[in-house]
C-alpha positions in Angstrom: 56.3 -40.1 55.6 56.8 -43.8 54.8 60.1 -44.6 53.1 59.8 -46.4 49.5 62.5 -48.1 50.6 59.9 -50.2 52.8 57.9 -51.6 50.4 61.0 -52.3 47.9 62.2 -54.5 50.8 59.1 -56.4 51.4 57.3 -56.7 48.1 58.5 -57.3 44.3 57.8 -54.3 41.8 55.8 -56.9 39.4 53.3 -57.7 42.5 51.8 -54.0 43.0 52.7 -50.5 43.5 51.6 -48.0 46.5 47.8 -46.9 46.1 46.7 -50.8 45.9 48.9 -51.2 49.4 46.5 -48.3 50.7 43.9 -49.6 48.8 44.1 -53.1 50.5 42.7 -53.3 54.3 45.1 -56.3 55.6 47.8 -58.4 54.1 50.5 -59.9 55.5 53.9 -61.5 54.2 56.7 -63.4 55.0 60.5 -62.5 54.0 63.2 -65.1 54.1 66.8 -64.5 53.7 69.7 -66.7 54.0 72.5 -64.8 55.9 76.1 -65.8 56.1 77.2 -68.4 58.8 74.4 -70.8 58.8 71.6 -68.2 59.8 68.1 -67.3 58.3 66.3 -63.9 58.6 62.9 -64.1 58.9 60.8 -61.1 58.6 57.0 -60.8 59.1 54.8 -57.9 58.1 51.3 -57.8 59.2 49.4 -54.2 57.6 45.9 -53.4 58.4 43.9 -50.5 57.3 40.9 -48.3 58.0 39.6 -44.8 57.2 39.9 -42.2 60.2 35.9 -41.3 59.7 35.5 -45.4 60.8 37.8 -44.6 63.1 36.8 -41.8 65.0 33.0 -43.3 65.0 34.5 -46.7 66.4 34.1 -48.7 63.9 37.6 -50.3 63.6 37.5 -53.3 61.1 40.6 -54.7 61.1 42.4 -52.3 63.5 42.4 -54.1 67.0 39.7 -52.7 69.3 41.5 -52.6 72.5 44.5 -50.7 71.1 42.2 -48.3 69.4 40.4 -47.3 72.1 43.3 -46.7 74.1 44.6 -44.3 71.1 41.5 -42.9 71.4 41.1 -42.2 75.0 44.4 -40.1 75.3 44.6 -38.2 71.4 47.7 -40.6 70.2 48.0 -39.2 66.3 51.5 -41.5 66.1 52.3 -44.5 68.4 56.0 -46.2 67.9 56.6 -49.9 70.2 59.4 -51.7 70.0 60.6 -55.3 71.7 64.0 -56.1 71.0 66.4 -58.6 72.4 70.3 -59.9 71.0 72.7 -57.7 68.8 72.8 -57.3 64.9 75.9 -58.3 63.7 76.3 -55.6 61.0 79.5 -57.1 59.7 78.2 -60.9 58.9 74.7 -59.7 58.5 74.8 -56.4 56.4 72.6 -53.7 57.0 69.7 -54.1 59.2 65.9 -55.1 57.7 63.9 -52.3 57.2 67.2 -50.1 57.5 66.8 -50.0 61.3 63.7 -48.3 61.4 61.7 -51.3 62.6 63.9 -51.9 65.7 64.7 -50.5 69.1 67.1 -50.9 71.9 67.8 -54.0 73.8 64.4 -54.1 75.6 61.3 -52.1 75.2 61.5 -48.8 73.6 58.2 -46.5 73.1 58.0 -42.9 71.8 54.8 -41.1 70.4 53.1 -38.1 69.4 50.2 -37.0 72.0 47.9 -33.9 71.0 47.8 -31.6 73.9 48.0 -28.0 74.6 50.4 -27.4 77.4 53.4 -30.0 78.5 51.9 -30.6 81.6 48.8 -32.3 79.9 50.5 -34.1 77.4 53.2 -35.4 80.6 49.5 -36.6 82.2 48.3 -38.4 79.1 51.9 -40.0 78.7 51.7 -41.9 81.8 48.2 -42.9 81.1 49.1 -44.3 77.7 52.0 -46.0 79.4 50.2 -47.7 82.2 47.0 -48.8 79.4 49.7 -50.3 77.1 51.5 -52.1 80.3 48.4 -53.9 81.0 48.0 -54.9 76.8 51.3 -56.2 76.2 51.9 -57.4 79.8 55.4 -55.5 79.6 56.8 -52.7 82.2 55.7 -50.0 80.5 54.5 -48.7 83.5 58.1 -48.0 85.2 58.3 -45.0 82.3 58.5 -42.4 84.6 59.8 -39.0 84.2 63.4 -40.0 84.9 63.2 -42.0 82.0 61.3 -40.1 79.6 62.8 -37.4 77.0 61.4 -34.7 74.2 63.9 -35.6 71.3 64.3 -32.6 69.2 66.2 -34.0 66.4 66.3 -37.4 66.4 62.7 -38.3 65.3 60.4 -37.4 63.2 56.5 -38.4 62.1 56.2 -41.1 59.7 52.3 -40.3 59.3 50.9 -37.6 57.4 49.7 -35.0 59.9 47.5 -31.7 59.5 49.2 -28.5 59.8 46.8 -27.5 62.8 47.8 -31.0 64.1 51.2 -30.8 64.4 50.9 -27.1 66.2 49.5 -29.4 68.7 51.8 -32.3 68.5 53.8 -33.4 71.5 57.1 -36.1 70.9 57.8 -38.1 74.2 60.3 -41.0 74.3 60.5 -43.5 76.9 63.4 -46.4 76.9 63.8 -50.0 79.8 66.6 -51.5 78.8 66.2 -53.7 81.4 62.9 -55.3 80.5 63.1 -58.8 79.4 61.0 -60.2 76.2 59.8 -63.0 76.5 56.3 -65.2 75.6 54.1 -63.2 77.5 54.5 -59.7 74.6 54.2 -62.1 72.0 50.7 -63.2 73.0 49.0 -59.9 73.4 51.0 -59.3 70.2 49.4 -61.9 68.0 45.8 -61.3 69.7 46.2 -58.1 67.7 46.0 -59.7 64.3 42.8 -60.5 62.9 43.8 -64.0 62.0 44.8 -64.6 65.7 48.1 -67.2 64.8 45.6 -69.5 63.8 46.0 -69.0 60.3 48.6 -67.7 57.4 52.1 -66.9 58.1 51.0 -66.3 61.9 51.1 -69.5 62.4 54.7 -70.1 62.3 55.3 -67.8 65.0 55.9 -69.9 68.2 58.1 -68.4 71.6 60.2 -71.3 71.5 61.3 -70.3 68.0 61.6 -66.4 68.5 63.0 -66.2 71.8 65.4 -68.6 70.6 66.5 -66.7 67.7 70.2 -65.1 67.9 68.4 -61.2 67.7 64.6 -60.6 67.6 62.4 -57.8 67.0 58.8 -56.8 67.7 57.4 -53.7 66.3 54.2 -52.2 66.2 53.8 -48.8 64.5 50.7 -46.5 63.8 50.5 -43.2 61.7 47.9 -41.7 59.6 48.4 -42.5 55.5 46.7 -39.8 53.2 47.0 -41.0 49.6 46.7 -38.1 47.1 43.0 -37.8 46.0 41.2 -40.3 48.8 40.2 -40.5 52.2 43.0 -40.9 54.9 43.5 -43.7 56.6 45.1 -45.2 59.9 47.2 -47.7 59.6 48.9 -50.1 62.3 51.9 -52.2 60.8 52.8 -55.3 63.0 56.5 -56.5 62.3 58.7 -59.6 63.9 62.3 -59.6 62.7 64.1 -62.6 63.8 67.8 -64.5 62.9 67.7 -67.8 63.5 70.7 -70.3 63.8 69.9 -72.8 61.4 71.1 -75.8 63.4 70.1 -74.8 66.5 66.4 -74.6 65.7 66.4 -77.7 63.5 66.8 -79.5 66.9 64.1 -81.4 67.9 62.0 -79.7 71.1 61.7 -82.8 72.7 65.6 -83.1 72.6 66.8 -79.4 72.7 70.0 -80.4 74.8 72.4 -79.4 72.0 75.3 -82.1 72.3 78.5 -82.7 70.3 78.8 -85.0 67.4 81.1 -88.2 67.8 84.6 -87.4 66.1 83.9 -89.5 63.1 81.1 -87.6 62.6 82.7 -84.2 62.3 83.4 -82.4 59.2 87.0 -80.9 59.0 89.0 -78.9 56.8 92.0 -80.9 56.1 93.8 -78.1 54.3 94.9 -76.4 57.7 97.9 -76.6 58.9 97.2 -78.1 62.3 94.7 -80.0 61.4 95.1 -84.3 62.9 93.9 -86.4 64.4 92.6 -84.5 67.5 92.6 -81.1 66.0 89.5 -79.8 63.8 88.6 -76.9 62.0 85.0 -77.3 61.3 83.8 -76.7 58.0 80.2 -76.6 58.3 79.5 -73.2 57.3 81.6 -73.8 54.3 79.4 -76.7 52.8 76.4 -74.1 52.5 72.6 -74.4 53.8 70.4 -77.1 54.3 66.8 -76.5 55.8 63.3 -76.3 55.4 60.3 -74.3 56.9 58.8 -76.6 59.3 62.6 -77.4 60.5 63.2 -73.9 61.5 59.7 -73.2 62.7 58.6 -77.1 63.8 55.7 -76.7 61.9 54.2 -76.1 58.3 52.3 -72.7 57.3 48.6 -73.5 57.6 47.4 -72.0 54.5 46.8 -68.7 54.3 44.5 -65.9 56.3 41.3 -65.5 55.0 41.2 -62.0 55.2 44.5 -61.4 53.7 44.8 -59.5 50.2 44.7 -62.6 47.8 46.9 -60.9 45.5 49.9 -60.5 47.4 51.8 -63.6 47.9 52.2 -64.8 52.0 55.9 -66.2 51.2 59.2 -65.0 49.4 62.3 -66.0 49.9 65.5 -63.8 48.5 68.0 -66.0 47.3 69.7 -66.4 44.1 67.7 -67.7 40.5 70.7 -70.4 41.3 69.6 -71.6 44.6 67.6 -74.6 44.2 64.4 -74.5 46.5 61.7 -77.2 46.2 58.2 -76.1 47.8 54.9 -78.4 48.7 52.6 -79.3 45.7 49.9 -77.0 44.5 52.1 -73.5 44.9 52.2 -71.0 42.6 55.9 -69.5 42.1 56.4 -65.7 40.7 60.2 -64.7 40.0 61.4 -61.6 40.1 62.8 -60.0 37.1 66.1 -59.3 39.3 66.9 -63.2 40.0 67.3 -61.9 43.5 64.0 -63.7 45.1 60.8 -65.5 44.4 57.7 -65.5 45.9 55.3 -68.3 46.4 51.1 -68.1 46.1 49.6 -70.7 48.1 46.2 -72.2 48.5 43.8 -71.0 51.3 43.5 -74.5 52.8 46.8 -76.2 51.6 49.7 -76.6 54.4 53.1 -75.1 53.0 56.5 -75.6 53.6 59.8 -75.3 51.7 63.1 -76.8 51.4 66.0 -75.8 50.5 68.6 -78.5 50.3 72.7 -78.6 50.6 74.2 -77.5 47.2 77.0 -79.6 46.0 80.6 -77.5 46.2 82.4 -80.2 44.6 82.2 -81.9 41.3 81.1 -80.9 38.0 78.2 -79.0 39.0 79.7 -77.5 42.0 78.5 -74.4 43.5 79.8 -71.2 45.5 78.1 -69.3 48.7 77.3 -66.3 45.3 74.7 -68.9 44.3 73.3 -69.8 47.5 73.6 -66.2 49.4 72.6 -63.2 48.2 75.2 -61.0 49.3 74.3 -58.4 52.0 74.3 -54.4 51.6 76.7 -52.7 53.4 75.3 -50.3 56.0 75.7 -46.8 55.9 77.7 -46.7 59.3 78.7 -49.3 61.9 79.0 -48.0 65.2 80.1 -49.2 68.5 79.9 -47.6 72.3 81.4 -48.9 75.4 82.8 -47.4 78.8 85.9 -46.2 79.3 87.9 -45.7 82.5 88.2 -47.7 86.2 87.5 -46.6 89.6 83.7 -46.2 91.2 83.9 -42.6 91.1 84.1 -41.5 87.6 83.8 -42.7 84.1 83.7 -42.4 80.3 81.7 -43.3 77.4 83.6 -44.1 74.3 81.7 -44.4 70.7 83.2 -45.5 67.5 81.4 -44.2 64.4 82.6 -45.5 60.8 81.6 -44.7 57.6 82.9 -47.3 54.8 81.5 -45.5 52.1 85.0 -44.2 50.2 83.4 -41.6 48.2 80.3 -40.5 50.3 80.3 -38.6 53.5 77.4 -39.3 55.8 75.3 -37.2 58.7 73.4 -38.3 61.0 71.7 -37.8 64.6 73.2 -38.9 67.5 70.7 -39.2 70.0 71.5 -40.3 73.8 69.5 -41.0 77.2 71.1 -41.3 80.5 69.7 -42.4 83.6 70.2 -39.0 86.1 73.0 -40.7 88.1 75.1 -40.4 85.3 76.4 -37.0 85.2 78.3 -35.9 82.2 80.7 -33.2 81.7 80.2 -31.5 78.6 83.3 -29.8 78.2 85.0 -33.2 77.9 83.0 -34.1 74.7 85.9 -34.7 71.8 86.0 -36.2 68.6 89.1 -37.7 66.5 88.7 -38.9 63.4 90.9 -41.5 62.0 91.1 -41.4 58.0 91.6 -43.9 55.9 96.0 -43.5 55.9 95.8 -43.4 59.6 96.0 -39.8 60.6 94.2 -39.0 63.6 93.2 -35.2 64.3 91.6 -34.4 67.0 88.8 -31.8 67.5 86.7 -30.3 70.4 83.2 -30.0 70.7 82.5 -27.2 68.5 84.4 -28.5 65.2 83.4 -29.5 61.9 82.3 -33.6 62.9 79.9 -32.2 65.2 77.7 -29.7 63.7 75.0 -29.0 66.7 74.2 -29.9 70.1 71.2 -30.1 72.1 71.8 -30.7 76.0 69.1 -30.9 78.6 71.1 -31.7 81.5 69.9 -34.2 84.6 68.2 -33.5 87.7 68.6 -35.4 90.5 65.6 -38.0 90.8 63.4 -36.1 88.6 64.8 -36.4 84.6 67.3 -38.1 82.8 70.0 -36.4 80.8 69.4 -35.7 77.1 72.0 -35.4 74.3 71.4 -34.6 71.0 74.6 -34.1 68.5 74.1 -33.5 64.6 77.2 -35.0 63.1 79.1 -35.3 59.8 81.5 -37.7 58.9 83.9 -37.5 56.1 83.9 -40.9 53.7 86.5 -43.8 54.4 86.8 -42.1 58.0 86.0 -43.8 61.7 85.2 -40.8 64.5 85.6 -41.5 68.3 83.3 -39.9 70.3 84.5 -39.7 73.9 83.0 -37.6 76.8 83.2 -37.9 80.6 80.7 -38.6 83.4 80.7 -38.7 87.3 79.0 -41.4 89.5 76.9 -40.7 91.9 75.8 -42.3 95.2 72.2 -43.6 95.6 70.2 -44.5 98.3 70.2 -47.2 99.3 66.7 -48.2 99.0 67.3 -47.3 95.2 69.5 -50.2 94.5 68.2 -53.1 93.0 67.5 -56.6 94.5 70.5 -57.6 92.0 72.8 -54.6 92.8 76.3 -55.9 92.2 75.4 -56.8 88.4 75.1 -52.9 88.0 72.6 -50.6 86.0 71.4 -51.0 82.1 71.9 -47.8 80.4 70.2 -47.4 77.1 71.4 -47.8 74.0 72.1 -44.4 71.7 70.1 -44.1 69.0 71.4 -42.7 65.4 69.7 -41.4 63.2 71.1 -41.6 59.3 70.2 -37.8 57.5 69.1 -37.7 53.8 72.5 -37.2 51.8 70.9 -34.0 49.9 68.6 -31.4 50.3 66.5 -32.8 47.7 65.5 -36.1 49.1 64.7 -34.4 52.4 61.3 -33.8 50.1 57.9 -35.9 50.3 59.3 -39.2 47.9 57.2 -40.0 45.2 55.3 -42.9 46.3 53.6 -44.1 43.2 56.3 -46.4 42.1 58.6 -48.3 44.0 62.4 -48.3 43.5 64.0 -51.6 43.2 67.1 -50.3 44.0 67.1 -51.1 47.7 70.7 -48.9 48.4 69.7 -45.6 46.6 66.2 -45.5 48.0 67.7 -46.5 51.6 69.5 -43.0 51.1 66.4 -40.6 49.6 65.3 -40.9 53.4 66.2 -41.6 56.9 68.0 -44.4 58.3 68.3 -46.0 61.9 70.6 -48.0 63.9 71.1 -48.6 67.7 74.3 -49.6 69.4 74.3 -52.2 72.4 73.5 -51.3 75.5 75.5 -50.9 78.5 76.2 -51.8 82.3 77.1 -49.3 84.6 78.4 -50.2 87.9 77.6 -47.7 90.3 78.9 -47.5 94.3 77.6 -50.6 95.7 77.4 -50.5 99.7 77.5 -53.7 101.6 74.1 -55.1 102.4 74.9 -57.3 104.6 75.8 -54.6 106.9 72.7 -53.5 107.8 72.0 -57.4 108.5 74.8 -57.6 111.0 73.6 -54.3 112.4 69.7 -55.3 113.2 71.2 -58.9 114.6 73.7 -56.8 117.2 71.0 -54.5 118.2 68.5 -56.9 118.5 70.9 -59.1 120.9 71.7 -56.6 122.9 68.1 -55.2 123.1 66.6 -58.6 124.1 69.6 -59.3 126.4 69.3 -55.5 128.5 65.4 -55.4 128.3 65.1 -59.2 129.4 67.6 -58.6 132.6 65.2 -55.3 133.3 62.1 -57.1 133.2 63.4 -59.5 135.2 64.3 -57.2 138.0 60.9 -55.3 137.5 58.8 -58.2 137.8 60.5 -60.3 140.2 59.5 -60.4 143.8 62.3 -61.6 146.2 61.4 -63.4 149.3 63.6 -65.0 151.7 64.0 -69.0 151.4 61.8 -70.0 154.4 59.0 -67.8 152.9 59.1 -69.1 149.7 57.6 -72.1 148.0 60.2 -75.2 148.8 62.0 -75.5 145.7 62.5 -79.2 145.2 65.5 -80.6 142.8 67.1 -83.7 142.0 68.9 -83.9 144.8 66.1 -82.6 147.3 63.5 -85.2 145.8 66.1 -88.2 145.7 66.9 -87.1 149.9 63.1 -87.3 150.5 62.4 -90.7 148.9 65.7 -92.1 150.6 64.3 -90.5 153.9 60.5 -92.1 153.0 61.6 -95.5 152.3 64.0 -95.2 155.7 60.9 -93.9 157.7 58.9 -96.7 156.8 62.0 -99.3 157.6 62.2 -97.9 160.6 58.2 -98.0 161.3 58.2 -101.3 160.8 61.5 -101.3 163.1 59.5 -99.7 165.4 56.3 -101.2 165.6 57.9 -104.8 166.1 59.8 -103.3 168.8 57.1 -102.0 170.7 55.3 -105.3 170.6 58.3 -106.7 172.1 58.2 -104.5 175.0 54.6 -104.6 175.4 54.8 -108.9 175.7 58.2 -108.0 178.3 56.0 -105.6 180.0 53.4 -107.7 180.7 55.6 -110.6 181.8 57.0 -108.1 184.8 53.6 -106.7 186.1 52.3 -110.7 186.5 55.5 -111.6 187.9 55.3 -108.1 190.5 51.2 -109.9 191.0 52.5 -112.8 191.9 55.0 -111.6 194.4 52.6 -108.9 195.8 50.6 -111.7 196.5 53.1 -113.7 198.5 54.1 -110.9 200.3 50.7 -110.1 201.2 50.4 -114.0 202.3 53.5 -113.7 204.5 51.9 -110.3 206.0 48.6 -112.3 206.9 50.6 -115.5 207.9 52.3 -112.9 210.3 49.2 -111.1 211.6 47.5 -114.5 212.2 
């Protein structure tokens, strides 16, 4: 069922009570709050409505198509998204909008209730609803396997209003990646879903520059059945963002987002410290109060209003003292509240919108404290912290610290707890002390009076995740440590992570705050709405969600393998080159071979060229020579032949 406590957050008594908000088939609103230390809350709530008879015969209206058909296609009766990113700070901030129930983990964060008749067909519908809703909201979804998906027993339970023969049927599966970013590409899908698109209304603030910027951020999406006494039933899908915003870091100008420090005559000091001189500053700019307006911390004015909204609800309120001045754009309607705790603004269809709210004077005549500029914030119910405990890669320990400031009320709650399956816990080392508020510590085991019942699903290797459930009560004014140890174990190392040495996100625990009597654990009465935000937090259930954390696991040295491959490689190339070599090879001896000619060889037979033809030349002049002298002896041998043959016929005569 739908907490009062809902509505008396979002929307004045004086503006309407709960059957017009079933009544109604869209509206939308915006929520401003002032927080301490120069931040702003901004919280946007988008409602559509439509009868399950339009439903089931597809005719949806104003509830997105695409998601509807999905819900259709594997029998979703309750669907549960959350996008979250940053950390509440409970002790500056106060309690959490919405008392926690609107926000998740650090990441994405889904749980819903399929309709199936065995586990195995609701485990089949699971993944198909988580691949479909991957592909909408362009998120991970899809890495929801079954090592990351629980059956909570105790932690959640159905907001809708749900048939007994429904609920027989009814299967709760919870899915958590803490490691999934948010970022511009969930907010798209996410505003595709509204039927004004961001074009129009309070929609049009919304800008990922803005929200991604914002010190913590939320994005819900929730769906339930609504079945107001006396009329038809319808199924309504709520849309919220819930973002804080540093005021002086989104008044920065986009073009010039660089944030840079003021000269020193510019700064603003509190003279009244003790060290403060010439080169020593405590800034006072939280001190001097809140200056802003809306299109500073948006960079851009509301353009008018969605056509299809509920004209009489207004689109803006801001909660802030009736002493806070605020000046809005011309042509705006303002409605106070009878509490002097916030006003809301009506504005024209067409008409831009913005308000300002300047600096308040803290000196003079007319000065002003941070009571009449802040309201002050609630304190939460519990604050609670978890972190690891211990050193070494072998084991661990998780330690949480629960405390409940109320001094006169004692407070139960869920504590609710997924761990990945390489974290092994040992049970028998879950112990509690409690620390009172004179200091005493006592210490208790597992089966003492803080804890009240367990429910443990251990982990199987590569297959589910560890599930711990623990039903706790603890006494007012009194801070509980919750301590428990674990052992690491060794992956695979094709299951590490391309980023393995930054180690492993491990979801964050989710608590879940009990009704403080048996008679608000009743159906609430929903046909008025309680303006008293703290006792109507307290007729129903309350969440919160601690941080998440980093586990670092056995890391082995990657580069090993790298070294490896490189040696083998060498030696691989360098053994089967050399055997090739001799296989293929044929060895000749040198006079049967081709000549092999080098540098040497080539310069000898141009030296022994050039000297041939030298001594050609040489040669043929020498020749010539011999042939001229030859030819000189055979006449001379003529001549004397002849002579002698004269003197032989001188001497026959």
């Amino acid at each position: 069922m739908m907490r009062s406590v809902f509505l008396s957050y979002l929307i004045p008594l004086f503006v309407f009570v709960w059957p017009v908000v079933i009544a109604s088939d869209y509206y939308e609103q915006l929520v401003l709050k002032p927080l301490p230390q120069s931040t702003l809350l901004a919280s946007f709530d988008f409602r559509s409505n439509t009868s399950l008879s339009q439903f089931e015969a597809h005719n949806f209206q104003y509830f997105p198509r695409s998601l509807g058909q999905i819900l259709q296609h594997v029998g979703t009766r309750e669907l549960h998204l959350r996008f979250s990113l940053g950390r509440w700070d409970a002790e500056s901030w106060g309690a959490r909008p919405w008392d926690g129930t609107k926000e998740g983990g650090t990441g994405v964060e889904l749980w819903a209730w399929l309709e199936a008749e065995t586990d195995e067909e609701a485990d089949r519908k699971w993944l198909i609803l988580t691949n479909a809703l991957s592909g909408l909201f362009c998120a991970s979804l899809n890495f929801i396997d079954e090592t990351r998906t629980t059956r909570p027993v105790m932690s959640f339970r159905p907001e809708g209003d749900h048939p007994n023969a429904t609920l027989a049927n009814m299967h709760l599966l919870h899915g958590v990646l803490p490691r999934e970013v948010v970022c511009t590409e969930n907010l798209t899908p996410f505003l595709k879903l509204l039927p004004c698109k961001g074009k129009a209304g309070i929609s049009s603030l919304l800008d990922g520059h803005k929200l991604f910027d914002a010190s913590w951020q939320s994005m819900a999406i929730d769906i339930r059945p609504v079945c107001p006494a006396g009329e038809e039933c319808v199924l309504q899908i709520e849309q919220t963002i819930d973002m804080v915003l540093d005021i002086e870091r989104s008044k920065r100008p986009r073009d010039n987002p660089i944030p840079r420090p003021p000269p020193g005559h510019e700064l603003k000091c509190n003279a009244s410290k003790p060290y403060h001189s010439g080169d020593t500053c405590f800034p006072t700019d939280f001190v001097e109060g809140q200056e802003w307006a809306l299109d500073q911390v948006f960079g851009k004015t509301m353009k008018g209003t969605c056509p299809l909204t509920d004209p009489n609800i207004p689109p803006v309120c801001i909660k802030a003292p009736e002493s806070r001045d605020v000046y809005t754009t011309a042509g705006v309607t303002e409605i106070k509240d009878p509490s002097r705790l916030s006003r809301c603004y009506q504005v024209a269809p067409d008409a831009e919108f913005s308000v300002v709210l300047p600096r308040m004077p803290r000196e003079g005549s007319n000065a002003k404290t941070e009571a009449d500029e802040l309201v002050r914030p609630e304190t939460p119910l519990l604050y609670a912290e978890r972190s690891f405990t211990g050193h070494g890669q072998e084991r661990g320990g998780v330690q949480s610290i629960l405390t409940n400031p109320s001094p006169d009320t004692e407070v139960e709650f869920v504590y609710f707890e997924s761990l990945p399956w390489f974290m092994r816990i040992y049970l028998h080392t879950l112990q509690t002390h409690i620390h009172d508020a004179s200091g005493l510590r006592t210490k208790h085991g597992h089966g003492d009076a803080v804890v009240q019942e367990i429910y443990y699903r251990p982990a199987l290797d590569r297959a589910r995740g560890t599930q711990l459930e623990l039903r706790m009560r603890i006494p007012p004014a009194s801070t509980v440590f919750l301590t428990y140890d674990f052992e690491k174990s060794i992956l695979r190392y094709t299951e590490y992570p391309p980023d393995a040495n930054r180690g492993f996100d491990v979801a964050a625990a989710v608590i879940t705050i009990l009704p403080t009597s048996a008679s608000s654990a009743s159906s609430p009465d929903f046909t008025t709405i309680d303006t008293d935000t703290d006792a109507a937090r307290r007729r129903g259930a309350s969440n919160l969600r601690t941080a998440s954390l980093l586990l670092s696991l056995p890391t082995p040295d990657f580069s090993m393998p790298y070294n490896v491959i490189i040696f083998t490689s060498t030696t691989v190339a360098l053994a089967f080159g050399g055997l090739y070599n001799i296989l293929i090879r044929r060895f000749v001896a040198a006079d049967e071979g081709p000549e092999v000619v080098s540098v040497g060889g080539l310069r000898a037979r141009v030296v022994a060229a050039v000297a041939g033809l030298v001594g050609r030349f040489k040669g043929e002049g020498g020749e010539k020579g011999e042939k001229e002298k030859g030819k000189g002896k055979v006449e001379d041998k003529g001549e004397d032949k002849g002579e002698e043959d004269k003197g032989d016929k001188g001497k026959v005569d």
